[in-house]
Structures are given as C-alpha cells and as structure tokens.
C-alpha positions in Angstrom: -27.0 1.8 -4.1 -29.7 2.2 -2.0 -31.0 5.7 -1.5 -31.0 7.9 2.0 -34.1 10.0 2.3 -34.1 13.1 4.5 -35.1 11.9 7.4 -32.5 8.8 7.0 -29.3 11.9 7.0 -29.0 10.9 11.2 -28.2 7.0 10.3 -30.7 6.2 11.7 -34.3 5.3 10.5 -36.4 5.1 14.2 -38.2 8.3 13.2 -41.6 8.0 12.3 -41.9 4.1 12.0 -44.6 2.3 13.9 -44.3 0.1 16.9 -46.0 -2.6 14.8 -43.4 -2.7 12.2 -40.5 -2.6 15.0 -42.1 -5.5 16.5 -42.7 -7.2 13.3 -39.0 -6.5 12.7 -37.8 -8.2 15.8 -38.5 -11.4 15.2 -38.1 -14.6 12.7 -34.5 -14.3 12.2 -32.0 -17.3 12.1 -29.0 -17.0 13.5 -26.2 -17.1 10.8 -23.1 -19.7 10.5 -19.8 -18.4 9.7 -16.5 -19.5 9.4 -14.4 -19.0 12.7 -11.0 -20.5 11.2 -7.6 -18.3 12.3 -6.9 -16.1 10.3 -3.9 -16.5 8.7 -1.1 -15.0 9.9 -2.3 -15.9 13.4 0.8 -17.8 14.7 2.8 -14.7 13.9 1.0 -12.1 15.9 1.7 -12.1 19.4 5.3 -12.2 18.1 4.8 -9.1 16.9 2.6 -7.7 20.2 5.9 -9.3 22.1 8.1 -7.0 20.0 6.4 -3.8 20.7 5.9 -4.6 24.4 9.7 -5.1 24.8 10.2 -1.6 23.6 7.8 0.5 25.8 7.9 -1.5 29.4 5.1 -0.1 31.6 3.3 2.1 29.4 -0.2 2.2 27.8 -0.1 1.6 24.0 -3.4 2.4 21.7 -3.3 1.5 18.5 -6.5 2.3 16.1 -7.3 0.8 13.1 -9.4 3.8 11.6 -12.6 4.9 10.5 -14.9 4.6 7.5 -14.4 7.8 5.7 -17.2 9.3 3.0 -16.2 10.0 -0.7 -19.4 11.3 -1.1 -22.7 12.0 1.1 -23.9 8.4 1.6 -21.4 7.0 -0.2 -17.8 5.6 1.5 -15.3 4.7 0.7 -14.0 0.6 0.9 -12.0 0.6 4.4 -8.8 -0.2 4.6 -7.4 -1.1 8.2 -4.3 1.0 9.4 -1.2 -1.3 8.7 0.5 -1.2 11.9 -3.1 -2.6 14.0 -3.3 -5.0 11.2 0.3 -5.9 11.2 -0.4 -6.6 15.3 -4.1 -8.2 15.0 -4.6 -9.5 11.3 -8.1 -7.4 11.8 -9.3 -5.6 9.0 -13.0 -4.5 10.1 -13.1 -0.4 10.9 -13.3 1.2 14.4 -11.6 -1.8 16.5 -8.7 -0.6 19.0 -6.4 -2.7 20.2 -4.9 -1.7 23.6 -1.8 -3.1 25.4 -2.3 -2.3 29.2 1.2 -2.7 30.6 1.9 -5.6 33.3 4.7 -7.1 35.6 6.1 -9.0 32.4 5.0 -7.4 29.6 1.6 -6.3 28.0 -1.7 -7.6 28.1 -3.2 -7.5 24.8 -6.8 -6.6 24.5 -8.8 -5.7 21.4 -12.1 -3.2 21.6 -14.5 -4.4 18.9 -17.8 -2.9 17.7 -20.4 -5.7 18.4 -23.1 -7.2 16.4 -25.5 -5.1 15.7 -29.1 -7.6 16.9 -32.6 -7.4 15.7 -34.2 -7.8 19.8 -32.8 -4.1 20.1 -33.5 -3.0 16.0 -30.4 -1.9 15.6 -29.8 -5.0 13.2 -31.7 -2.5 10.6 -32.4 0.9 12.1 -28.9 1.7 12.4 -27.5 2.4 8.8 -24.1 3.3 9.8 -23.5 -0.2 11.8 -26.5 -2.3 11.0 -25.8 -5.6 9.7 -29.0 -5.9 7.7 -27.4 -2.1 5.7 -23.7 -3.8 5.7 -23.2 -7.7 6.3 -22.6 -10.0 9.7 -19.6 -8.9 11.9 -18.4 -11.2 14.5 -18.7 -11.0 18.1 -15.9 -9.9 20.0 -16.2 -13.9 21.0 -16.1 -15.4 17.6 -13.2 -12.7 16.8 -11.1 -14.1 19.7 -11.2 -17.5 18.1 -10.6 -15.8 15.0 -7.3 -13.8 15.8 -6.0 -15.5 19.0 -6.5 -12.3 21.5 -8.8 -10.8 23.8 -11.7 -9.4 22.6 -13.9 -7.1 24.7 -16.9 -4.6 23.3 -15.9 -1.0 22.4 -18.2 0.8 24.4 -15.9 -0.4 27.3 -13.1 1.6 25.5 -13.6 5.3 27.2 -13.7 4.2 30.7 -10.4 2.5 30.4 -9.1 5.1 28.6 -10.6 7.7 31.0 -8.3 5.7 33.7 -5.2 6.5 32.3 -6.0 9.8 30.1 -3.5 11.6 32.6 -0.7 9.4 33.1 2.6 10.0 31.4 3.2 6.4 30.1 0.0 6.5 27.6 1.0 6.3 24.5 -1.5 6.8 21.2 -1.0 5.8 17.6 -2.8 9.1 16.4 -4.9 10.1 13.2 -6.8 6.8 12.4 -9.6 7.2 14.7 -11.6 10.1 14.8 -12.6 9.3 18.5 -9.2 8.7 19.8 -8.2 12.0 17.8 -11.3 14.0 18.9 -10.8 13.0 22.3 -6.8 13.9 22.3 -8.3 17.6 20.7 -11.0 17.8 23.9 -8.4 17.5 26.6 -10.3 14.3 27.7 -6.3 12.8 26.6 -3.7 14.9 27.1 -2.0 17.3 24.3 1.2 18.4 25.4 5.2 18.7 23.6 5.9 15.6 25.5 2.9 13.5 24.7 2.9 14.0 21.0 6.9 13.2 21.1 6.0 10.4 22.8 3.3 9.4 20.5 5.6 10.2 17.2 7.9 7.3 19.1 5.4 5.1 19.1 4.6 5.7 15.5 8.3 5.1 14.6 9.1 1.9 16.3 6.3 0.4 15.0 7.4 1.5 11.3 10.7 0.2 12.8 9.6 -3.0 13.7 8.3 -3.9 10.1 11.2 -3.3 8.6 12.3 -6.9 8.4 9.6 -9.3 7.4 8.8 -12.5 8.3 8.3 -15.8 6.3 4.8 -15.3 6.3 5.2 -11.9 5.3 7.3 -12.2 2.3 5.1 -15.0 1.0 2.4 -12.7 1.3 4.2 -10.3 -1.1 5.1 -12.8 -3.4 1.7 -13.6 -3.4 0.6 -9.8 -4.4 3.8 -9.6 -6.7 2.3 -13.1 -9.3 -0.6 -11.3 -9.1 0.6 -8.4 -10.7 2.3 -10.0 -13.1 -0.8 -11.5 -14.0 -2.5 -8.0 -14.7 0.7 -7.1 -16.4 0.0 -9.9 -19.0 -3.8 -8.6 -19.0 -2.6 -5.3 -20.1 -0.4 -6.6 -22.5 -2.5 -9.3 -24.0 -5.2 -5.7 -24.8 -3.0 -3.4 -25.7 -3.4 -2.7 -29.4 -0.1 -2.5 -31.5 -1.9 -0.5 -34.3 -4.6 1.9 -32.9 -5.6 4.0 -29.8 -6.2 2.5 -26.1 -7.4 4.5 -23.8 -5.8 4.8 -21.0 -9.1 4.6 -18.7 -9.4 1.0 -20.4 -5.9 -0.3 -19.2 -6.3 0.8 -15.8 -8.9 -0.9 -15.6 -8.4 -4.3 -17.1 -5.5 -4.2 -14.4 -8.2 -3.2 -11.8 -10.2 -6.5 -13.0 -7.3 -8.8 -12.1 -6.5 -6.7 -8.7 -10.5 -7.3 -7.5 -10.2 -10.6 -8.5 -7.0 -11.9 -6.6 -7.2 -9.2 -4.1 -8.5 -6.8 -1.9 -7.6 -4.7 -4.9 -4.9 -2.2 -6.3 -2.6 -1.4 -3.8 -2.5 2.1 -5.0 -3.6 4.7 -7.8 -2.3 3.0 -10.9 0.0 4.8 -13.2 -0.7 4.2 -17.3 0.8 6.9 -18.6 1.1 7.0 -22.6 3.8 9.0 -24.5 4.7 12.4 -22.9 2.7 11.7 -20.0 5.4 8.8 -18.9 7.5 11.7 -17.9 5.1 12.7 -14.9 6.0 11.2 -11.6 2.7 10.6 -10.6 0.5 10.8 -13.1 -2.6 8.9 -12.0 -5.8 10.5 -14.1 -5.5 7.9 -17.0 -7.5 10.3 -19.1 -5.5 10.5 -22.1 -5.0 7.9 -24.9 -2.1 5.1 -25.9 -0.7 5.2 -29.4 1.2 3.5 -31.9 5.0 4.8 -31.8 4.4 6.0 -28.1 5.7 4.4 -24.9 3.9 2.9 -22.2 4.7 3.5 -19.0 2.9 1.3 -16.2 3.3 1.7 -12.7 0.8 -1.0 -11.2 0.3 -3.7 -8.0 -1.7 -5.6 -6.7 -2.8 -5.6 -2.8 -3.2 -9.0 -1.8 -6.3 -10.3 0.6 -4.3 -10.4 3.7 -3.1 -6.7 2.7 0.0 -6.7 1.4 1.1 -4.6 -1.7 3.4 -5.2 -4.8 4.7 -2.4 -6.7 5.9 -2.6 -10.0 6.7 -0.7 -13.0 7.4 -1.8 -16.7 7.5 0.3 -20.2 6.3 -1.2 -22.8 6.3 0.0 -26.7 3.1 0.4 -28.1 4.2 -0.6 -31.8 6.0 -3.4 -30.4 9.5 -2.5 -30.8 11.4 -0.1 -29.3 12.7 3.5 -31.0 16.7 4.1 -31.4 15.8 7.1 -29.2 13.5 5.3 -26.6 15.8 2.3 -26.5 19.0 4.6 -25.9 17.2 6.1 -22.7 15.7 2.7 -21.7 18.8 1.2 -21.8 20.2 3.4 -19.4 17.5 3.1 -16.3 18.2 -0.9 -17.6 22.2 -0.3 -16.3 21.4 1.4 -13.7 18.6 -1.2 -11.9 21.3 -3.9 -12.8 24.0 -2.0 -10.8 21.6 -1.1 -8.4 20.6 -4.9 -7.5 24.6 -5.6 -7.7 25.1 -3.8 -4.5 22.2 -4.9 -2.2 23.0 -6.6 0.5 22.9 -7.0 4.1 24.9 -4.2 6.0 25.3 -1.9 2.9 23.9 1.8 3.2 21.1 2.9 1.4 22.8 6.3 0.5 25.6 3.8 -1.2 23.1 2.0 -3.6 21.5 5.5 -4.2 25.0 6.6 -5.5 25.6 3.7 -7.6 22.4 4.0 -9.3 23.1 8.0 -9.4 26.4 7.3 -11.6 25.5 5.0 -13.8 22.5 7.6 -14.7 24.8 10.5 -14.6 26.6 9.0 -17.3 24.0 7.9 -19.3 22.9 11.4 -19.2 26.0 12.7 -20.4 26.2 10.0 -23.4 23.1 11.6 -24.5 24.9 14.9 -24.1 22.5 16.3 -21.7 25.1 17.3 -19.4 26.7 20.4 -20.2 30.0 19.7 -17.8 31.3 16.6 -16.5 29.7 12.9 -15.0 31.4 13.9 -11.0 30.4 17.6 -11.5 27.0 16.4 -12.6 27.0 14.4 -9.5 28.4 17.5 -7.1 25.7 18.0 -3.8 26.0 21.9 -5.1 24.9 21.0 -8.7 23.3 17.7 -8.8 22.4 18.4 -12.5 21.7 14.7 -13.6 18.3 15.8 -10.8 16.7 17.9 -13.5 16.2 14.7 -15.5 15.7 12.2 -12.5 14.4 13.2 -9.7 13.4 10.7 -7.0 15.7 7.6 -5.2 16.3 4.3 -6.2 13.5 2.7 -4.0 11.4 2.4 -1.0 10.6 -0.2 1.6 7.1 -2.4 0.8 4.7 -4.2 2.4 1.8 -3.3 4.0 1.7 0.1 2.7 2.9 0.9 -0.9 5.7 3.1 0.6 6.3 1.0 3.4 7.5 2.0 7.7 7.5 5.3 6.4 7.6 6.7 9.8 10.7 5.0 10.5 13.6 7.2 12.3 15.9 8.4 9.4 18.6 5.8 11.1 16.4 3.0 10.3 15.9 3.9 6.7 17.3 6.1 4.5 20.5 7.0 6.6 21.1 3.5 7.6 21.7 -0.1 6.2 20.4 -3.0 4.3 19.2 -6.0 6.2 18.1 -9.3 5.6 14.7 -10.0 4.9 13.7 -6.6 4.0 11.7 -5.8 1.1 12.5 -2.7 -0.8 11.6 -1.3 -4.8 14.2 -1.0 -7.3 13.3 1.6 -9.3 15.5 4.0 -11.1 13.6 6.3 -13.8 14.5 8.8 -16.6 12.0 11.3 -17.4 13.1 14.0 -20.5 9.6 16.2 -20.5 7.9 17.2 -24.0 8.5 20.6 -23.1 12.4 20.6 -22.0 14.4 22.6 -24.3 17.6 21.0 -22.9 16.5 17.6 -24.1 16.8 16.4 -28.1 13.8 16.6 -30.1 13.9 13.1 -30.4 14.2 12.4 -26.9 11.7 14.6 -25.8 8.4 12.5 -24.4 10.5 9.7 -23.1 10.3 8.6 -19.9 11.3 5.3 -18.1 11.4 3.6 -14.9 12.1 0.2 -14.4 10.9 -0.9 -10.7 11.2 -4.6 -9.3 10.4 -5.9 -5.9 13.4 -7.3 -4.2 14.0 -9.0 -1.1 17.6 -8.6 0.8 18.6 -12.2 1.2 22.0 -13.5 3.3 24.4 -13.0 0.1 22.8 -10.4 -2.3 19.0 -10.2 -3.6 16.5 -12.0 -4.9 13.9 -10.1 -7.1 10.2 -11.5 -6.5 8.9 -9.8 -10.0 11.8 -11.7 -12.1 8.7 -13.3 -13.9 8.3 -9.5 -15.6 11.1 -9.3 -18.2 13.4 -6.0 -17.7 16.3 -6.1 -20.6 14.9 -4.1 -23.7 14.8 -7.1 -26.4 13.3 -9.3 -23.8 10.2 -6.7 -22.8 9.9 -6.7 -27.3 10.1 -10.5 -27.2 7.4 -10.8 -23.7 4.8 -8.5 -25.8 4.8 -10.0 -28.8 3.7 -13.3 -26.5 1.4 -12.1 -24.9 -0.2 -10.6 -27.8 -0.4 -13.7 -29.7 -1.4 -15.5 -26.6 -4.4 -13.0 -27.2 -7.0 -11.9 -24.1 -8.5 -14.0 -21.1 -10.6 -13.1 -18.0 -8.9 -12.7 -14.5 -10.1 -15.8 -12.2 -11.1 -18.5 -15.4 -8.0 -19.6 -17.1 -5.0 -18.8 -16.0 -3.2 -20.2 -12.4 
C-alpha cells in the first residue's frame, strides 16, 4: 500500500509542498457520477426510527456508527458500521451519527455525515485520513438523503447541537463506537453520572430488543448470507483432500474467497479446526494441518453486502467416512439438534429448548459411559457433570452481528420465550479433549457441533441452512459429491 513518510504521521501532507503544486492541484478535475438509487432496505427504516421513538418520548437519542480503527501504523482495518445505526439508517460509511431530537409527536430523524472532501480547499488529497483522492468518493450529505430517505446535515454541525443538550437529563448516547462521542462523555463536555450511563445501558438494550424479530427484508437478507455459505461449504469440500494433508490456513481461506466474493466478507473469525483441535471452542488460528482419519470441524458464514451474517457449523471426515467412534459421538449432537428444532416454537422458553437438548446429550454421554452416576444426577444444577464435555447453550440470536441483540435484557433473551420471526443458531456440540483422561482412548480428539440457522415460524421452524446435510450417512454421501463434482472459482460457475 502506499507508503507514509515522516512528515506524512499528522494525516496530512501540507508541510513543505509549494504553493505552485497546491494550485496546480486545484484544478482540472471532473466531477464524478454515481449511483444515487435507495438503498435497499430503505422502505423499512423509518419503521424502525418509529419503533425506537415510541420507546423514549421526549428524549435525545445518539446513535454512532463508529470509527476506523488501526491494525497496524498506517494500516486499518476494513470498517464495519455498528449494527444498531445500520439497522436504523442502512449507512455503512464510518464516523456518521444519527441523532433523533425529540418533538411533539415523536422524533425528528437527522443524520451527521462527514462531507466530501473537495480539491478548491486541497483536502481532496492533502488530507490522508479523509481525502477522497487517498480513499474513494463519499456522498454528500445531499446525495445520501436521496440515498437512505432521511436528513442529512454535515458533521461539523454535530457539537453545537450536542453542546445544547450535553446537560439535560433526557440525552441518551449509544456509547463506545465513536471515539468523539466517548471522549467527549470522558471530558465532562456530556455528562457521566450513575443515572446517565443506566440510562444509556437502556438505550443499548431496547435497541438489541427491538431486533429481536426481523422483518421480511431481514430474513431474506440472511437467507441470502446462509446460500452463500453453503456455497463456501461446497468450496471447502470440493478441496479437501481425502488422502493427504490440507492445511488448515488453505481452507480458511478458500472459504474467505467465496465470502469476498458474495459479500462484504466472513462474518466472523472462521473456525477449521482438524482432529484434536475440533474440541476447542474457539479455535480460530487455523495453523495446524487436516489429515486423513481426522475430523473436520468447520465453523464458517458468510456476511452478506447489506451486513447480515450466517453462522454455520458442519464436521466433515477427512477419509470420507466416518469412524465407529466419531460416528457414535456425532450421532449424539445429530439427536440432540433434531430434538432441539422439535421444540421451537413461538411462546416456548429458551431455558426449555436448552433442557431438551441438555438430556438428550446427557444420555448420550452416559451411553458412552462417560458419566460415572446417573442421566438426572448428571443433569442436577449442583453437578451439571454432562458440562465437562459440553459446555456452551444450544444457540444464539443472528443477524446483524454473529451473536446477535446481545445487549438484550435477560427477559428478552435467554430468560424469556420464543417468537415468531426470530432468527436463532442451533447448535449443540460435544467436545472429548485429546488430553481427558475420563474420555476412551478412542474417543479422545473428537469433537462435534452441528449448528443450523433457523427461523421461528407460526407452527414450529424452518431451518435456512437445510441445503447443508446434518444426518451422518448423508454428510458421507454430500462429500463424496462434492468431491467428484471436483473444484470451481467463487463468482464463475456456480448460481
């Protein structure tokens, strides 16, 4: 990439350059076309605006959508837009703010936007951190009102009306996005007090809260990410060689291919996690190697370009065919996803489809004869023994985020009930480490989890990633396929 001398480190490169070159600079350029078409999920946003506003009558709300942060010195990181703003605006360009200032009726939406950066003023190509010359046109807070249906006003107006209402007690700040925001919050130009962060913390929950249940749009979107991800899954499997060593490095990244291809990318650090490694959680360095008689365990999804994550995980084995051993334990997780899905349905309780898939592992634990007392006493809140062996829930919500309205009240979520239209993970898992000396030689190593995307529908489920076999036979039968379908490139063959 394109270097950054010394006297560059400001962002700037005024310093030292002649009057002559800044004039020469300032002229000749055209101005540039682009596409001003709504974005997408415009007709569903000031639904969503409507929402929030019903909740918090005559207050204040700020909501960020974040920062470009540096992995290393000159180098940043690809920005991602903070899911609730982009749930609200369908914006994903950093440092925009969107700020609902209360009225008689409601809210008045408003979004603070970094301008264009123009060539009359140099900044166009002086200013590396914002210059469009150093990182491609933006719109103008005009063309993005077209764009996304709102107001749009410059952010340099952004402190003065925040300056207005910095010591009122109905402001309300979606916090640690924007390091302004933050900074100012820490500087006492905002208030920090008990009662302003609990009301900010509300403000983060009810907007988890309110993406709970998705939209049409929405879970179109996800299907969207999910085919994708199938895709890659077929990538993987179509490389993955029956008879010699893969690296792991080399799977993550022919998923990675597919991801850039029909998305913004992977919704998360992939797991590929050969052998004993499938028995770590979160095992995410992909530095080890795949081989024959091992299994596979891939944990992969694909964000989609409107932002919206699938999450999926398979095991494949690497010879082809499943071991007595790895079979019995597969089989297992298998039962307990089907149970799992069995129950899910508007009005249950999560904690109830937690316990169904808890039994059904319990006593596939003690078939194995891993317990050493019995299936309920395995299951007993003071022993929870089956733990030791599996140790997170059945699923999570998804959507914008992988692990999705995670700041939800506990109500919302995890200590209250299914409804329609939300999109959760099943994903039950087994996990007997290399190194357990309660575990069977042979068993030792294994590790499974099954995990499909599933939406709660009126009368039961409906699983988006049914496209990805699940039973044991059928993930032998789906790999020998693919293989003899043999490789092809994401984005020239395939859908």
């Amino acid at each position: 990439m394109a270097g950054i001398g010394r006297e560059e480190r400001s962002g700037s490169i005024g310093r030292g350059v002649s009057r002559r070159w800044l004039d020469f600079m300032a002229t000749g350029w055209r101005e540039e076309e682009v596409d001003l078409s709504p974005v997408a999920q415009v007709k569903h946003l000031a639904r969503r605006r409507a929402l929030l506003s019903a909740v918090f009558p005559g207050d204040t709300l700020v909501i960020p959508t974040g920062n470009i942060h540096s992995r290393t010195f000159g180098a940043p990181y690809d920005f991602r837009a903070g899911s609730d703003f982009l749930w609200l605006t369908g914006d994903q360009d950093p440092d925009s703010v969107l700020v609902m200032h209360p009225t008689g009726m409601g809210h008045d939406a408003v979004l603070y936007v970094r301008p264009r950066s123009d060539s009359a003023s140099g900044a166009q190509y002086l200013d590396m951190t914002h210059g469009e010359i150093w990182h491609g046109r933006r719109f103008s807070p005009g063309e993005k009102a077209v764009r996304l249906g709102i107001e749009t006003r410059v952010l340099g107006e952004l402190p003065g009306v925040l300056g207005r209402v910095a010591s009122s007690d109905r402001l309300r700040v979606l916090r640690g996005y924007d390091r302004g925001i933050d900074g100012g919050l820490e500087r006492g130009v905002l208030p920090v007090t008990a009662g302003n962060v609990a009301r900010d913390g509300l403000l983060a929950s009810v907007l988890s809260e309110l993406r709970l249940v998705k939209d049409e749009w929405e879970i179109a979107q996800l299907q969207d990410a999910v085919d994708a991800t199938v895709r890659g899954f077929e990538d993987v499997a179509r490389r993955l060689r029956p008879d010699g060593v893969t690296a792991e490095r080399f799977v993550d990244g022919v998923f990675a291919w597919r991801a850039r291809v029909e998305g913004n990318g992977v919704g998360y650090s992939s797991v590929v996690a050969g052998g004993g490694r499938s028995t770590i959680l979160h095992w995410s360095r992909n530095d080890g190697v795949v081989e024959p008689g091992q299994v596979l365990l891939l944990d992969m999804g694909v964000e989609n370009v409107n932002g919206y994550t699938a999450d999926v995980t398979r095991v494949l084995p690497v010879s082809g065919s499943f071991s007595v051993a790895q079979r019995d334990v597969y089989d297992i997780v298998y039962a307990a996803r089907t149970a799992g899905l069995g129950v899910l349905a508007p009005g249950v309780a999560f904690v109830e489809v937690q316990e169904v898939c808890n039994r059904v592992l319990a006593e596939g634990l003690r078939g194995l004869g891993l317990l050493r007392g019995s299936v309920e006493e395995a299951l007993d809140p003071s022993s929870l023994e089956y733990r030791r062996w599996s140790l997170h829930g059945f699923g999570h919500m998804l959507g914008l985020d992988v692990h999705d309205c995670g700041h939800s009240r506990p109500e919302f979520y995890g200590g209250g009930v299914l409804r329609e239209n939300h999109v959760l993970t099943m994903e039950p898992g087994l996990y007997l480490q290399p190194h357990d000396d309660l575990v069977p030689a042979e068993l030792r190593g294994v590790g499974v989890r099954i995990e499909d995307d599933v939406q709660v529908t009126a009368s039961g489920a409906r699983v988006l990633t049914e496209a990805l076999p699940t039973q044991s036979h059928e993930v032998e039968s789906w790999l020998a396929a693919q293989r003899e379908a043999g490789p092809r490139e994401p984005g020239t063959d395939d859908h």
